[in-house]
C-alpha positions as CSV (number, residue, x, y, z in Angstrom):
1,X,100.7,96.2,89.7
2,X,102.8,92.8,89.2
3,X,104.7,92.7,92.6
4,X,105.9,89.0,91.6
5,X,107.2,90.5,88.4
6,X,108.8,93.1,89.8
7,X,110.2,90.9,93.3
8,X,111.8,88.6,90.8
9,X,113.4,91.2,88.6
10,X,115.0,92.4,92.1
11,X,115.9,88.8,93.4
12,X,117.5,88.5,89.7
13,X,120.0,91.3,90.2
14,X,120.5,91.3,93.7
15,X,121.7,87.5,92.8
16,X,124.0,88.8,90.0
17,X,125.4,92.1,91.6
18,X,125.9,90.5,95.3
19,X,127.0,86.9,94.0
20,X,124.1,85.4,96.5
21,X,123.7,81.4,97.6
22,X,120.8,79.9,95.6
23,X,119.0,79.6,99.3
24,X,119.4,83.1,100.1
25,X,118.5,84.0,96.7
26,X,115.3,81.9,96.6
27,X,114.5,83.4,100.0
28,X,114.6,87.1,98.5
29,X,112.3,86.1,95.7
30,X,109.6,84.3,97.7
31,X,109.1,86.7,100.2
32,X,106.8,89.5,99.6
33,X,108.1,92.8,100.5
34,X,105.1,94.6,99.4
35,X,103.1,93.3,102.1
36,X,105.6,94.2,104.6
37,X,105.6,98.1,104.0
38,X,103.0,100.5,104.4
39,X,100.4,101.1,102.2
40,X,101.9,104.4,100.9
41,X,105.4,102.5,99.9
42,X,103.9,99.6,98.1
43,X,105.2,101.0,94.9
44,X,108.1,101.2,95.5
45,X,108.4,98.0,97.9
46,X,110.9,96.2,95.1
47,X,113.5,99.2,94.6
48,X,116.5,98.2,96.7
49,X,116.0,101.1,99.3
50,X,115.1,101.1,103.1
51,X,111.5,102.9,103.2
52,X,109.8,104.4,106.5
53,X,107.5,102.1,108.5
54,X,106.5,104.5,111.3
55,X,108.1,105.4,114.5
56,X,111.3,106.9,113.5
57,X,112.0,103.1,112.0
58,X,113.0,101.9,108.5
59,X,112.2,98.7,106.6
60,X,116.1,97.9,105.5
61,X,116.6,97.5,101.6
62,X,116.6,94.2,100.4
63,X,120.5,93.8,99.3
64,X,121.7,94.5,103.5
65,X,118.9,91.9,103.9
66,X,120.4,89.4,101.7
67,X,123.9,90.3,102.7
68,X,123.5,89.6,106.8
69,X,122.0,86.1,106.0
70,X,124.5,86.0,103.6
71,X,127.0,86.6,106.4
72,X,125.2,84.4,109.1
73,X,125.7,81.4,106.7
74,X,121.7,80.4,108.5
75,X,121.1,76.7,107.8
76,X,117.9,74.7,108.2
77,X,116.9,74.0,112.0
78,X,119.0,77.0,113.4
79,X,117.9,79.0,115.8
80,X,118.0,82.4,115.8
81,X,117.5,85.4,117.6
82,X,116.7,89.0,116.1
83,X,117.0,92.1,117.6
84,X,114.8,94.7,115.9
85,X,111.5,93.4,114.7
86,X,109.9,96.5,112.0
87,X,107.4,95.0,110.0
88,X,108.8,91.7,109.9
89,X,110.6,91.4,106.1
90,X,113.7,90.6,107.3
91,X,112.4,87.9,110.2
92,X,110.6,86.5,107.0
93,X,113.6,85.8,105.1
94,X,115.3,84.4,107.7
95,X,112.4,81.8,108.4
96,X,112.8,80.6,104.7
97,X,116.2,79.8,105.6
98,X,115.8,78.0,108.6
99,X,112.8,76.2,107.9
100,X,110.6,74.6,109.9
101,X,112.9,72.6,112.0
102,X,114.4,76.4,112.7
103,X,113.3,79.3,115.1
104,X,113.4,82.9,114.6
105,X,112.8,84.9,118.3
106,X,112.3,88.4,117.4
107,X,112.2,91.1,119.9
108,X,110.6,94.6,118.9
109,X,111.4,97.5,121.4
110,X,107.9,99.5,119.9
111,X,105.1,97.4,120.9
112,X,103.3,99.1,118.3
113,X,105.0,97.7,115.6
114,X,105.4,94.4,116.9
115,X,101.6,93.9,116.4
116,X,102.2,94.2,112.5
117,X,104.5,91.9,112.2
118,X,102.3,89.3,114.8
119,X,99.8,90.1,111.8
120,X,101.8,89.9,109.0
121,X,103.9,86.6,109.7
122,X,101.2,83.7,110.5
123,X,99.0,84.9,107.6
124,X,101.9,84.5,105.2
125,X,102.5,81.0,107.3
126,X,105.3,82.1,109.4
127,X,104.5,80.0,112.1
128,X,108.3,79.7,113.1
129,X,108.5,83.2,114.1
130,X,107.6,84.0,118.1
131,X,107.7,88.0,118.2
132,X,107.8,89.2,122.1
133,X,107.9,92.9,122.6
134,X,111.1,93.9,124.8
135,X,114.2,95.4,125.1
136,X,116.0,93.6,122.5
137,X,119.6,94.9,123.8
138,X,119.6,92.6,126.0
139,X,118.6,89.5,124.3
140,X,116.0,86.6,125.5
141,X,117.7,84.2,127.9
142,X,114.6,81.6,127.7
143,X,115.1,80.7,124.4
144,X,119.1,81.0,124.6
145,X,121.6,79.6,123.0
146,X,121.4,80.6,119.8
147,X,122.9,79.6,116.8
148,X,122.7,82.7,115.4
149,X,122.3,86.7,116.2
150,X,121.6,89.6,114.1
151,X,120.5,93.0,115.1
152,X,118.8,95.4,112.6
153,X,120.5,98.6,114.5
154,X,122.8,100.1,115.4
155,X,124.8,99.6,119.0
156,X,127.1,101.7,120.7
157,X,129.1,98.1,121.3
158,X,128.2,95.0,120.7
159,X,126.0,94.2,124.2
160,X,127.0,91.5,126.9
161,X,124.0,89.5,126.6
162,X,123.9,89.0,123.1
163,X,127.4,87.5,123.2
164,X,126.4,85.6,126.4
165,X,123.5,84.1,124.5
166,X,125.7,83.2,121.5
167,X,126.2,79.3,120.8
168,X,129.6,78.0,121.0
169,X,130.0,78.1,117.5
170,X,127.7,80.7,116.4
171,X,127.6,83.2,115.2
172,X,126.6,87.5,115.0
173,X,126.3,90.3,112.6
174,X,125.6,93.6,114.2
175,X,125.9,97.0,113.4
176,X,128.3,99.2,115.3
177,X,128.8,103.2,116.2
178,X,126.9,106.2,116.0
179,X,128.2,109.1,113.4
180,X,130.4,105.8,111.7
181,X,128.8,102.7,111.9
182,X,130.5,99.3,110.9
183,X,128.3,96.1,110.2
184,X,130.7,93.2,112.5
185,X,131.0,89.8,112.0
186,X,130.9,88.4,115.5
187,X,132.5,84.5,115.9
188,X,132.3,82.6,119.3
189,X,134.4,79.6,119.0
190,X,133.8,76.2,121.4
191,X,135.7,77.4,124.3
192,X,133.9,80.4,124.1
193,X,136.3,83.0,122.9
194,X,134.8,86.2,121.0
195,X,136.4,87.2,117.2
196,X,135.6,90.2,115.6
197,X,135.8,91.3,111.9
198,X,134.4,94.3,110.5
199,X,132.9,94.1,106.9
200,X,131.8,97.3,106.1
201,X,130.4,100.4,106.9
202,X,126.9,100.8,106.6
203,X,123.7,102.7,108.1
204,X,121.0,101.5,110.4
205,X,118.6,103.4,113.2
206,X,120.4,103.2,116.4
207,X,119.6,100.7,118.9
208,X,117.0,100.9,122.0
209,X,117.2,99.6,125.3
210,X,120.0,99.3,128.2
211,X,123.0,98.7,126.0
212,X,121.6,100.8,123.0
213,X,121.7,104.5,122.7
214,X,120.7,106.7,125.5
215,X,119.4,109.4,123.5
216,X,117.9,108.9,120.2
217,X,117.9,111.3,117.7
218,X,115.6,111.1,114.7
């Protein structure tokens, strides 16, 4: 099968139908997806879909990929923090973006999949991306601030120590609520006040840890 065919066809009409940077673009057409999901879902590792990766997770679908780093505006040399490991696509992506003078910390709550993605990211040449198994709810202080936040779940609220660990002047797209969920855009200016914008609604796992869900339902 011609996975680079068939990743560029997708990288073609995600750029046409979502109106994507050439960076974030590029990003989506470089990184292979098919090496991300399990071996059952490589077919259908370039339809624009979430697929199952084990563990009551998902792999999101490439467009709400391109759309958060469209929304986190990531530049070269930021550093980031993502909650919500998976595989490691969406870490991936984000490394492309920030380059090498950039940072991705990624905290996975299921230690178990946190190992595939320490696999699957240096032997693509990810070398930017430190994955630490953890309770992602409540951030990393040791690598804090960060320029940017995203979390790939969904939270009952947006948690305290993500917006405590926010650079003055960064910025945070997480999902919010459980039956309803809205994807927010999270701003903290230089004196450190917090604005909120919600773009749309959308559909993600729910979040782990202390300031995720108490009971998760699959």
């Amino acid at each position: 099968m011609d996975y680079d065919k068939k990743r560029e066809r997708l990288a073609e009409r995600l750029k046409y139908e979502l109106n994507l940077s050439d960076r974030v673009y590029k990003a989506i057409k470089k990184v292979p997806r098919h090496l991300f999901v399990p071996e059952r879902y490589k077919t259908e590792a370039y339809v624009d879909t979430p697929l199952p990766i084990g563990y009551g997770q998902t792999i999101s679908a490439p467009h709400m990929v391109a759309i958060m780093c469209e929304l986190l505006d990531l530049q070269e040399g930021d550093n980031v923090l993502e909650v919500g490991t998976g595989c490691g696509y969406h870490a991936a992506v984000v490394a492309e973006l920030v380059g090498k003078k950039g940072k991705v910390i990624s905290i996975e709550y299921i230690s178990e999949l946190a190992e595939v993605a320490k696999a699957n990211l240096p032997a693509l040449g990810y070398d930017n991306v430190v994955i630490i198994v953890g309770d992602g709810s409540k951030g990393y202080e040791p690598e804090a601030p960060y320029d940017k936040i995203y979390v790939t779940a969904s939270a009952p609220d947006i948690p305290k120590p993500l917006i405590e660990q926010l650079k003055p002047g960064g910025k945070m797209v997480i999902p919010v609520g459980d039956t309803v969920q809205w994807l927010l855009i999270v701003e903290k200016d230089e004196k450190g006040n917090i604005k909120k914008k919600n773009w749309s609604s959308v559909r993600f796992v729910p979040l782990r840890g202390e300031y995720g869900f108490k009971s998760i339902r699959y």
